[in-house]
GUBA-438085 format. One record per residue (C-alpha): residue number from 1; residue in three letters; y, x, z. Coordinates in pm, whole numbers. Each point is the difference from the previous one (the first is absolute). Layout:
// GUBA-438085
<atom nr="NUM" rest="ala" y="Y" x="X" z="Z"/>
...
***
This chain:
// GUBA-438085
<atom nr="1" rest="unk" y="-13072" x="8428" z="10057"/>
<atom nr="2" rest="unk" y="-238" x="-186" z="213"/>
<atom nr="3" rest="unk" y="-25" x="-410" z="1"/>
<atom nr="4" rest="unk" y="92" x="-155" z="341"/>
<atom nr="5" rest="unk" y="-238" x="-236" z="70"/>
<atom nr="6" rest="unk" y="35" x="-290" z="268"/>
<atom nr="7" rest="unk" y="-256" x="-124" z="211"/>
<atom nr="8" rest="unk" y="53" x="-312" z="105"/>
<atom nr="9" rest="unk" y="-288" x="-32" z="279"/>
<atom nr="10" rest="unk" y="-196" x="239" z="243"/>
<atom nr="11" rest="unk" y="-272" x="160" z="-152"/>
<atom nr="12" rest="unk" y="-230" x="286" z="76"/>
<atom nr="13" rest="unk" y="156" x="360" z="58"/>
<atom nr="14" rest="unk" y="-228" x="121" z="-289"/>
<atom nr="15" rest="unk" y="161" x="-246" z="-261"/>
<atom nr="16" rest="unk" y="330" x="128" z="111"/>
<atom nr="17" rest="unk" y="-137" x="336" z="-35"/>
<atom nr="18" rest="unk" y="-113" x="-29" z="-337"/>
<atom nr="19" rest="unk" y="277" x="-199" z="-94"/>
<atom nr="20" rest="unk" y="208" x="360" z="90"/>
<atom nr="21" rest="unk" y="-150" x="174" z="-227"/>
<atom nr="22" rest="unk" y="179" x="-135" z="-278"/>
<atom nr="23" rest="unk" y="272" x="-166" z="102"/>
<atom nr="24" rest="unk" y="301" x="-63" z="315"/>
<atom nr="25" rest="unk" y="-144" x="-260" z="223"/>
<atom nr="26" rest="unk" y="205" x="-254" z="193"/>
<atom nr="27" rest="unk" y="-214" x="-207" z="195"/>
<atom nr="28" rest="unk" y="-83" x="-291" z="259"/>
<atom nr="29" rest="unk" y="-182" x="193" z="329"/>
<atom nr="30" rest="unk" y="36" x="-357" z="151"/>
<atom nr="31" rest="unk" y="-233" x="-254" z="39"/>
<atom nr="32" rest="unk" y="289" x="-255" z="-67"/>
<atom nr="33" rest="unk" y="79" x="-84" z="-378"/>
<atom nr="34" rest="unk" y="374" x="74" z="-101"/>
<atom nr="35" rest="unk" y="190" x="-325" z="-99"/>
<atom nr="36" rest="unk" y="14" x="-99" z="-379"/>
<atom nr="37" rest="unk" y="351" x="153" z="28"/>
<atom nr="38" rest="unk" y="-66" x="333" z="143"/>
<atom nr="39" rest="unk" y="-280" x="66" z="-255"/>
<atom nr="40" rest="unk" y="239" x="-88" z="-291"/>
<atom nr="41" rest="unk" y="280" x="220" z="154"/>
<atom nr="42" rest="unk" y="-208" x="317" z="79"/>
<atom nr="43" rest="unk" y="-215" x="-103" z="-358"/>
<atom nr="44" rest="unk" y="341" x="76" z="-183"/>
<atom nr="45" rest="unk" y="-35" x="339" z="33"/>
<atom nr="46" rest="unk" y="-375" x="55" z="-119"/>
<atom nr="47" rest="unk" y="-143" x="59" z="-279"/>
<atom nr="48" rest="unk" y="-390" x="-173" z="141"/>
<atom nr="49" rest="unk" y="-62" x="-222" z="277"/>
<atom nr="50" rest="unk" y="-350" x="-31" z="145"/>
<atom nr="51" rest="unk" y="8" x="-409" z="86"/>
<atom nr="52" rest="unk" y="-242" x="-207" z="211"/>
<atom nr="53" rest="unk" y="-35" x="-360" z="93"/>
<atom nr="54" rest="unk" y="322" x="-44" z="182"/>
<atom nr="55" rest="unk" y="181" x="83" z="-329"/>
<atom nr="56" rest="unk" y="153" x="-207" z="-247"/>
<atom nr="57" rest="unk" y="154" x="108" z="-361"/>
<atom nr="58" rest="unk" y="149" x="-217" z="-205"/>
<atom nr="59" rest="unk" y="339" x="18" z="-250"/>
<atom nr="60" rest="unk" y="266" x="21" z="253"/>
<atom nr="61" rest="unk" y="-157" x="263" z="213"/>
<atom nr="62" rest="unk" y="-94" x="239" z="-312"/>
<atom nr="63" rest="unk" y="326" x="-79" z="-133"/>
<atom nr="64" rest="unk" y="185" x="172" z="314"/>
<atom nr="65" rest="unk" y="-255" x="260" z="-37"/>
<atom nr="66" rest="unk" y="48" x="158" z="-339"/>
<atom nr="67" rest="unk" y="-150" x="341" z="104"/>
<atom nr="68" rest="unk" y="-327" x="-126" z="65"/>
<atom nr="69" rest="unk" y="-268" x="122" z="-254"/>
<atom nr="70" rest="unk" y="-301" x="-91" z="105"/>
<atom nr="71" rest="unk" y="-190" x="-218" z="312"/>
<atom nr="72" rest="unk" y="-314" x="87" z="140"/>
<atom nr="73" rest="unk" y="-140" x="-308" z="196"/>
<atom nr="74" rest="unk" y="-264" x="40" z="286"/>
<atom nr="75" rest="unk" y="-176" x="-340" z="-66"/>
<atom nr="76" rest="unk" y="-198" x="-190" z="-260"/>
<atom nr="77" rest="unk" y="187" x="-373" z="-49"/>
<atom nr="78" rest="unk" y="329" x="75" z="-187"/>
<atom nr="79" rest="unk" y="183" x="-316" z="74"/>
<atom nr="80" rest="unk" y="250" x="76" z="158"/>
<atom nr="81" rest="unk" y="96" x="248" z="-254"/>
<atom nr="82" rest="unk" y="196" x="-116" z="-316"/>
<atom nr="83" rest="unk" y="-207" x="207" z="-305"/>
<atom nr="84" rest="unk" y="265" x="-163" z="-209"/>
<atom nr="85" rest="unk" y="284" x="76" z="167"/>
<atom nr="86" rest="unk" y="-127" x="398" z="-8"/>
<atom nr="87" rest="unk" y="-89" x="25" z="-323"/>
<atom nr="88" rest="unk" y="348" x="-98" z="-91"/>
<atom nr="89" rest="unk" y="145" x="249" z="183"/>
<atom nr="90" rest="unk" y="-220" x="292" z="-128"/>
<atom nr="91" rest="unk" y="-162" x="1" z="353"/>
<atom nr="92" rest="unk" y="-415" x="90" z="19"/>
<atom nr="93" rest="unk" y="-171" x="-201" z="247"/>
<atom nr="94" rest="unk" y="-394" x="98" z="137"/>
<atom nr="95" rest="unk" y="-217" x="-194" z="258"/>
<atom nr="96" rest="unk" y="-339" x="61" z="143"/>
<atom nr="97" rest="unk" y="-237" x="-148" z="-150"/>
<atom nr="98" rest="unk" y="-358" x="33" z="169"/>
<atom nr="99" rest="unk" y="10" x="105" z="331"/>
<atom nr="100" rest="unk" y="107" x="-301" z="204"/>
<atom nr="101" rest="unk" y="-325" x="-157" z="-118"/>
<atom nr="102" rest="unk" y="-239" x="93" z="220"/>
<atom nr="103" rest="unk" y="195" x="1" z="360"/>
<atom nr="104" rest="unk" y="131" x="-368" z="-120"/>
<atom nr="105" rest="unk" y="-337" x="-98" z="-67"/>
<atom nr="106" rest="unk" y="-96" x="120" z="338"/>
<atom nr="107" rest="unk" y="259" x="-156" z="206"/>
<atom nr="108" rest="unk" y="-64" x="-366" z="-221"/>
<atom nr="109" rest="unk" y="-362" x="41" z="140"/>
<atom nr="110" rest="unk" y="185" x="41" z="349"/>
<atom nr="111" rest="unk" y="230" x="-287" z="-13"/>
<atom nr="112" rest="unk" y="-301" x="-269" z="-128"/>
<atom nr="113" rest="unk" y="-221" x="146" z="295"/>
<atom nr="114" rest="unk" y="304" x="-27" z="300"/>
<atom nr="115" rest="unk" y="132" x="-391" z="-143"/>
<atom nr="116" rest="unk" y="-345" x="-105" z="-49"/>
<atom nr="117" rest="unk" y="-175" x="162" z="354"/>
<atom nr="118" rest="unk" y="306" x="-71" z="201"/>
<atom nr="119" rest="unk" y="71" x="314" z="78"/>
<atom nr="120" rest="unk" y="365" x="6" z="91"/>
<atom nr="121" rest="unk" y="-54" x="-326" z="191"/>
<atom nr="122" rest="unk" y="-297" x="183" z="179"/>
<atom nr="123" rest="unk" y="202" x="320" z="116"/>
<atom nr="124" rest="unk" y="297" x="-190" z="115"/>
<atom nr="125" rest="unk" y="-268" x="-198" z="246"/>
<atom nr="126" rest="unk" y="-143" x="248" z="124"/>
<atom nr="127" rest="unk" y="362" x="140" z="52"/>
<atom nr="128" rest="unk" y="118" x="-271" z="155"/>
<atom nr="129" rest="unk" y="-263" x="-188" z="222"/>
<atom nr="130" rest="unk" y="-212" x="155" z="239"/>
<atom nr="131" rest="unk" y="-308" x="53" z="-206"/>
<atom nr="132" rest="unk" y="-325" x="-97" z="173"/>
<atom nr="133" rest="unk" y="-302" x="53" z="-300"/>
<atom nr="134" rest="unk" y="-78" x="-254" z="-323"/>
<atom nr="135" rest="unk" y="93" x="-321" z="-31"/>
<atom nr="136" rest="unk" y="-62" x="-276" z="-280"/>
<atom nr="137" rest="unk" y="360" x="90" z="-184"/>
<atom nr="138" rest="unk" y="159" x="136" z="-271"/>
<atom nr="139" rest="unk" y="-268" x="-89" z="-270"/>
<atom nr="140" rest="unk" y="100" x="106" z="-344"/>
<atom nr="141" rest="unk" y="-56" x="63" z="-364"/>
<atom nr="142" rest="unk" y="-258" x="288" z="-74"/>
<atom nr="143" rest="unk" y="1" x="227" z="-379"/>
<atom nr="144" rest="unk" y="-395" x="-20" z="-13"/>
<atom nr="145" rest="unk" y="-87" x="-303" z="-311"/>
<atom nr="146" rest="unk" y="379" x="-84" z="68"/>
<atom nr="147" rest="unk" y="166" x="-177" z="-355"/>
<atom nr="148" rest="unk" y="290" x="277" z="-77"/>
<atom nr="149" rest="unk" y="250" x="-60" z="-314"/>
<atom nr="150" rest="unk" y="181" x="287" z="-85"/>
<atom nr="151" rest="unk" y="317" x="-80" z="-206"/>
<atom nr="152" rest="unk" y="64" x="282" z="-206"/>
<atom nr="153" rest="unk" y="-316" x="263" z="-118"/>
<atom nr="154" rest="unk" y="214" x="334" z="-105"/>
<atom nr="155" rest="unk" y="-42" x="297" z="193"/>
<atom nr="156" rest="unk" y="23" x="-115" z="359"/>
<atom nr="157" rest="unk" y="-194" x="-351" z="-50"/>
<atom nr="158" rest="unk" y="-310" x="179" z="-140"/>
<atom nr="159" rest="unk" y="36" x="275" z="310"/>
<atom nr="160" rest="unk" y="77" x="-312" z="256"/>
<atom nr="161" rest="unk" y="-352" x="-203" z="-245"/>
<atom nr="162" rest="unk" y="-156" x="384" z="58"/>
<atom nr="163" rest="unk" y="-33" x="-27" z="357"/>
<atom nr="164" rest="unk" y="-43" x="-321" z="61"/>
<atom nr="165" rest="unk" y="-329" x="42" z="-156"/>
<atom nr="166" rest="unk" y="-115" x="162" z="339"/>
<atom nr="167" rest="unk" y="39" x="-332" z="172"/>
<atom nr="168" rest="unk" y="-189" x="-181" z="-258"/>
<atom nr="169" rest="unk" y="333" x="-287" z="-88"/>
<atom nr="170" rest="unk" y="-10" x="-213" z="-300"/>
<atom nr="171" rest="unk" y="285" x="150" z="-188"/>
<atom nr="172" rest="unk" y="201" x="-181" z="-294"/>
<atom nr="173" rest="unk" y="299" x="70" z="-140"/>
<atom nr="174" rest="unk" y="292" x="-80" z="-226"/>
<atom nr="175" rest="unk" y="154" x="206" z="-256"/>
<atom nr="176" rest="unk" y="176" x="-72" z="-305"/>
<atom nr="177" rest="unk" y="-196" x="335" z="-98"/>
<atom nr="178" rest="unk" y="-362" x="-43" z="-17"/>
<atom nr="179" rest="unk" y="-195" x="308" z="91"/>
<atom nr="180" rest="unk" y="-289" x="139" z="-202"/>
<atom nr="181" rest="unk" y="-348" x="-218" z="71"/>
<atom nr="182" rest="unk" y="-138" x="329" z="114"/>
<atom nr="183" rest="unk" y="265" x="59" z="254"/>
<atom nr="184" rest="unk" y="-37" x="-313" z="139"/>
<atom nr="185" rest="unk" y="-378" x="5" z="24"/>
<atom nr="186" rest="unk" y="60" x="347" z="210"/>
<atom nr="187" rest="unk" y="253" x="-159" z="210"/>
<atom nr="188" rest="unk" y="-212" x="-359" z="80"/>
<atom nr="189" rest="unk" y="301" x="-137" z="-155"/>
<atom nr="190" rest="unk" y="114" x="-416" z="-146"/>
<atom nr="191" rest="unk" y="254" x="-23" z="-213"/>
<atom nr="192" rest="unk" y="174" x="-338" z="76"/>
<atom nr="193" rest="unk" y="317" x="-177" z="-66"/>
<atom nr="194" rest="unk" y="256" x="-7" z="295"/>
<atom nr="195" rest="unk" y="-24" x="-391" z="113"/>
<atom nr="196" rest="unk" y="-424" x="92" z="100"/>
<atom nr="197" rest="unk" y="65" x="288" z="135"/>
<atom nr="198" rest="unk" y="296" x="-181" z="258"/>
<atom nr="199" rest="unk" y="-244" x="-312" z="15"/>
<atom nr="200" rest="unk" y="-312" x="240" z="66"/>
<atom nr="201" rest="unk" y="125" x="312" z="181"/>
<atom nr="202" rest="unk" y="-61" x="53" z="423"/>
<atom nr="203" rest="unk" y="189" x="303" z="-39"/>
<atom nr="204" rest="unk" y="264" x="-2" z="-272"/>
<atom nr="205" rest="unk" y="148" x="410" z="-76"/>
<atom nr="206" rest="unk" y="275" x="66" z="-208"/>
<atom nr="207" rest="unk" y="-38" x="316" z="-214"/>
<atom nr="208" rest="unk" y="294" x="-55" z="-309"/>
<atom nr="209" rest="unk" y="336" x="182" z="-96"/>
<atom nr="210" rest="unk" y="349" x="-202" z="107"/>
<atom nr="211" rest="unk" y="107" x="-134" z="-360"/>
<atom nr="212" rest="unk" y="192" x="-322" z="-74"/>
<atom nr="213" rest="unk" y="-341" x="-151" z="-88"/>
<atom nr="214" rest="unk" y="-155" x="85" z="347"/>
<atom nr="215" rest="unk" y="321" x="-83" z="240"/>
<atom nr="216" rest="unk" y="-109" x="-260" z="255"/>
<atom nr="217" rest="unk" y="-317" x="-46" z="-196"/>
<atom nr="218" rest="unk" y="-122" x="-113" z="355"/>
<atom nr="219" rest="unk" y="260" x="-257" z="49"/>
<atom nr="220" rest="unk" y="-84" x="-349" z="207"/>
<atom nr="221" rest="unk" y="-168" x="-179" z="-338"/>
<atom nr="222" rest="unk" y="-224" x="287" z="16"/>
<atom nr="223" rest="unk" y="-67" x="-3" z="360"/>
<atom nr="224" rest="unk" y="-109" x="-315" z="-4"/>
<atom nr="225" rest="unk" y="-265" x="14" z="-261"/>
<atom nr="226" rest="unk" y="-149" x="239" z="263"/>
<atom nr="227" rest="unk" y="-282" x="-27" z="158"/>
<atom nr="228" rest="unk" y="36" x="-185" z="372"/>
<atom nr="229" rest="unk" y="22" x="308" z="276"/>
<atom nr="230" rest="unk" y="-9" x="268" z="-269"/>
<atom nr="231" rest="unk" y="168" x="364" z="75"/>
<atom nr="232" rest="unk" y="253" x="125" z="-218"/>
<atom nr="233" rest="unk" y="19" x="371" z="-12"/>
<atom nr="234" rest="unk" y="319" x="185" z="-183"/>
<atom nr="235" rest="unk" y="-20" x="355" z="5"/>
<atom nr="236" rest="unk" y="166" x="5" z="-395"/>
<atom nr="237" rest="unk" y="391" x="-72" z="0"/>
<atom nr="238" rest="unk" y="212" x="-260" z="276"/>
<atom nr="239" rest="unk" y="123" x="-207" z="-256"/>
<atom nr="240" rest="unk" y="-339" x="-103" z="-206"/>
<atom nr="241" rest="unk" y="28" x="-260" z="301"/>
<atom nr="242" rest="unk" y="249" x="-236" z="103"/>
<atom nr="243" rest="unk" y="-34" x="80" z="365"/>
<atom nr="244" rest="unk" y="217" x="-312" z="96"/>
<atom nr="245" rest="unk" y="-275" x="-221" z="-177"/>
<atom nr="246" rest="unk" y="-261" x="195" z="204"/>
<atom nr="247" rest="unk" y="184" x="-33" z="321"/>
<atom nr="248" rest="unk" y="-18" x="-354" z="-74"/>
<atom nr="249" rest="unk" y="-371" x="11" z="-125"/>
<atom nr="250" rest="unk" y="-65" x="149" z="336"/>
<atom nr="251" rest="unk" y="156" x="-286" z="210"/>
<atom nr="252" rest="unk" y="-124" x="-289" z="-184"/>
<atom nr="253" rest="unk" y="-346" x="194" z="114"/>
<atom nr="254" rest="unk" y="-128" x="-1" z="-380"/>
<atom nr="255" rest="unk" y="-20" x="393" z="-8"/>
<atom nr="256" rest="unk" y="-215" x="190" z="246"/>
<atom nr="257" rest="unk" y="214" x="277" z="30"/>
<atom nr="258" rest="unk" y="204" x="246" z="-221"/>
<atom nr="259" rest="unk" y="-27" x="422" z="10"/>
<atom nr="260" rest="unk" y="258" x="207" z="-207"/>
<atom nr="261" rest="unk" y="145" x="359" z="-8"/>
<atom nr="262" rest="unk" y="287" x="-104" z="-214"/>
<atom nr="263" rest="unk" y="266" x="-243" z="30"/>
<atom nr="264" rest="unk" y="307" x="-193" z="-200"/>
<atom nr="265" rest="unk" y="192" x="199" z="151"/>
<atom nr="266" rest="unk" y="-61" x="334" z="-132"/>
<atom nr="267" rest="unk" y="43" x="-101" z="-419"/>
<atom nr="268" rest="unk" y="320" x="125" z="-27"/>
<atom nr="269" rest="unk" y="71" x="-84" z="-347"/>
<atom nr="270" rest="unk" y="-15" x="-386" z="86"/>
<atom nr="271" rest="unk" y="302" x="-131" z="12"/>
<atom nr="272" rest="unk" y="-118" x="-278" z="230"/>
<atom nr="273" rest="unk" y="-203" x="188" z="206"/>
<atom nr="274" rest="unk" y="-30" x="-122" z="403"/>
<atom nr="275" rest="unk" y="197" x="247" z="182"/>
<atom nr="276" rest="unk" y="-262" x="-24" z="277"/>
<atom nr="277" rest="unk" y="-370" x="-108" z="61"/>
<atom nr="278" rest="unk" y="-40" x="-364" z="106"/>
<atom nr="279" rest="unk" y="-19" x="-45" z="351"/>
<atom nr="280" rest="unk" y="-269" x="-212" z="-23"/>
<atom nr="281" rest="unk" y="-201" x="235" z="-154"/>
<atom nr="282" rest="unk" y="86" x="281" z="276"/>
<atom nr="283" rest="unk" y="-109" x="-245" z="313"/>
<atom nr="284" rest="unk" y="-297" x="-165" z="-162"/>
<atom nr="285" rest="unk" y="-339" x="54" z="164"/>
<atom nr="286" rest="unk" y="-157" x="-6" z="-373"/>
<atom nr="287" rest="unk" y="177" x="286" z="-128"/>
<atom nr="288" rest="unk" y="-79" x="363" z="-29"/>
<atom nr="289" rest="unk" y="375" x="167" z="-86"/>
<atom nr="290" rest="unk" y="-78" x="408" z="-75"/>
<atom nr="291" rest="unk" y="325" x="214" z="-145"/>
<atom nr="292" rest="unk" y="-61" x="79" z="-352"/>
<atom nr="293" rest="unk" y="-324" x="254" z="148"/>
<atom nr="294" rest="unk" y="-174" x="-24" z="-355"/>
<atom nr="295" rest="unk" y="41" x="390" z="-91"/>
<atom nr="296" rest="unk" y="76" x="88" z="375"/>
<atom nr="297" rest="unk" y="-334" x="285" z="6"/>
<atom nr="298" rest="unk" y="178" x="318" z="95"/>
<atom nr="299" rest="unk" y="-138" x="227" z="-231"/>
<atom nr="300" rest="unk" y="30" x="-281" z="-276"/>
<atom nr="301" rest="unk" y="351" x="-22" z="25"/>
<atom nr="302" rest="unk" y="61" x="373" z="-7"/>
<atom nr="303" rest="unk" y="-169" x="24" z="-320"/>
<atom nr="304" rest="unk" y="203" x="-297" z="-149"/>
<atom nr="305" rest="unk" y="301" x="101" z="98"/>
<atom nr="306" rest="unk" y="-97" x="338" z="-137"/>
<atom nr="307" rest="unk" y="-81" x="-163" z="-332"/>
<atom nr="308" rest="unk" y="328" x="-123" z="-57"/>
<atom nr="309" rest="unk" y="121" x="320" z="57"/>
<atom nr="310" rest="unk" y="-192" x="174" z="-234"/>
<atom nr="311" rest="unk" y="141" x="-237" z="-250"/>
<atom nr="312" rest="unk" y="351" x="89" z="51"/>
<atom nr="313" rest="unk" y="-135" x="359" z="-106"/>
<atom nr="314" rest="unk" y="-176" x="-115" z="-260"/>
<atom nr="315" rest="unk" y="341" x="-150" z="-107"/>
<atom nr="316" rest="unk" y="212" x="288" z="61"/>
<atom nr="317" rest="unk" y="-276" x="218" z="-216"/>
<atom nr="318" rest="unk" y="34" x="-218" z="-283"/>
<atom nr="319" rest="unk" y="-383" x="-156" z="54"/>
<atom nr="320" rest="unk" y="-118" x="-299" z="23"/>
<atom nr="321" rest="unk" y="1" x="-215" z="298"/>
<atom nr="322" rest="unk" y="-338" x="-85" z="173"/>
<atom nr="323" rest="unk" y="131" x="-320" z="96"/>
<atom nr="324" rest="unk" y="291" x="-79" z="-251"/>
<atom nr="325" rest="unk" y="127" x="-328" z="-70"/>
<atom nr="326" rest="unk" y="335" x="69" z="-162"/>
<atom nr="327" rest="unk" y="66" x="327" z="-151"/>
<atom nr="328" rest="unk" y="-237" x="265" z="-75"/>
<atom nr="329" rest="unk" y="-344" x="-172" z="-113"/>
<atom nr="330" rest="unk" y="-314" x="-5" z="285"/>
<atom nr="331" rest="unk" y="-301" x="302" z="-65"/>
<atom nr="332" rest="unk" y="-194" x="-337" z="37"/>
<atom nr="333" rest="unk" y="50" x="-376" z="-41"/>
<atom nr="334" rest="unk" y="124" x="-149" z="289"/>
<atom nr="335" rest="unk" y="-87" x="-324" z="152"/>
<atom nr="336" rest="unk" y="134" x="-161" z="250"/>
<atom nr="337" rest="unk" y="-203" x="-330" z="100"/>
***
């Protein structure tokens, strides 16, 4: 008999297609995620689930969902995912673990460029106002010899340190995790400890995992040991900030402006979470607000949903998981920062 497998999100035809081969597919052709309810109740009857962002498992919804065997997630950050929680209920659990790197990297490289050049505040003038040739506005931040502190060096803060290379910044960073003296000679790379790199930094990036350690690691003590008019850039997870402290940050005129892809919001397995982005942040001038576009390359997200589906095979074939967390052990280590 062939596993039904839910799929909680659109995806590409050719992940349903392979996703056929093996198994009964019930899936989400919308662009609109199911509620939390909707995925539990059609869940109940599945033996997999293919998961994304929008998702959240914890103990009460694998405990109305006794069928489920296995979850296949189409993303890299697990947090909203209890491992726990599965691997007392005998349920495997798989993310994907490399290829959000690059396109992240790429859009952090966006957001510093469009907060720090004015960009947004650009198009809307020339939207807006009859446009009759230069004038002495808008003057901004540039990349080239800019002072960049990257706060977190795993996989996406050495491809974010990577290309800003190009532009010739001063890059630091902060890690609990030193890497190897040769990899930071390749890189340009300073190790530094986290008060510098806020005192130092024009352009501070965020680059860790969500963990209790790292929850509003950017919180308004933080923000104030910044430097005067720096730019703040999170392309990582919503809730590394306190985006009510920022807000306020932003106000008070201390902080030069803020950029992020992620938000509060979306960190489902906080309790306190905001239920909404802070106003304050949506009508500032200062702020660059993008929705969660970090893996949004077409072809990239074909091929990571497609990886999470190959380890639901892998699981129904008794192999190990590419990406495995809980359950069947990874072909490789996996890291997550």
């Amino acid at each position: 008999m062939k596993p039904r497998i839910l799929v909680t999100n659109w995806v590409h035809k050719e992940v349903l297609g392979f996703l056929q081969t093996f198994g009964e597919v019930e899936a989400n052709v919308t662009r609109v995620p199911w509620s939390r309810e909707e995925v539990v109740v059609r869940a109940q009857h599945c033996d997999a689930m293919l998961a994304f962002m929008t998702d959240h498992v914890d103990e009460p919804f694998l405990s109305r969902c006794a069928r489920l065997k296995v979850i296949g997630c189409a993303l890299k950050g697990a947090d909203n995912y209890d491992t726990e929680a599965c691997r007392r209920h005998g349920v495997a659990l798989s993310i994907v673990p490399d290829l959000l790197t690059v396109p992240t990297a790429e859009l952090t490289v966006g957001l510093m460029i469009m907060l720090g050049r004015h960009l947004l505040e650009g198009d809307r003038l020339v939207r807006t106002t009859p446009f009759n040739g230069w004038r002495p506005i808008l003057f901004g931040k540039g990349l080239d010899g800019a002072m960049v502190g990257i706060l977190g060096m795993g996989a996406v803060g050495q491809a974010i340190a990577h290309r800003l290379r190009a532009f010739r910044c001063q890059i630091s960073y902060a890690d609990d995790r030193p890497l190897a003296p040769a990899k930071e000679d390749a890189l340009c790379l300073l190790r530094s400890e986290l008060p510098r790199l806020l005192a130092e930094s024009d352009y501070l990036v965020l680059a860790l995992p969500l963990s209790p350690a790292s929850h509003h690691i950017i919180d308004a003590d933080a923000l104030a040991q910044m430097k005067s008019g720096a730019l703040l850039i999170n392309p990582a997870r919503g809730s590394l900030v306190d985006e009510a402290a920022v807000a306020d940050a932003l106000e008070r005129g201390g902080l030069g402006g803020y950029a992020a892809d992620v938000f509060e919001t979306e960190d489902w397995a906080l309790p306190d979470r905001p239920a909404a982005i802070d106003a304050r942040l949506l009508n500032h001038p200062r702020t660059v607000l993008t929705p969660h576009l970090g893996s949004a390359v077409d072809t990239i997200r074909r091929e990571i949903a497609m990886a999470a589906a190959r380890d639901i095979r892998r699981f129904f074939e008794g192999q190990p998981l590419h990406g495995g967390l809980v359950g069947r052990q990874p072909i490789q280590p996996v890291v997550l920062a």
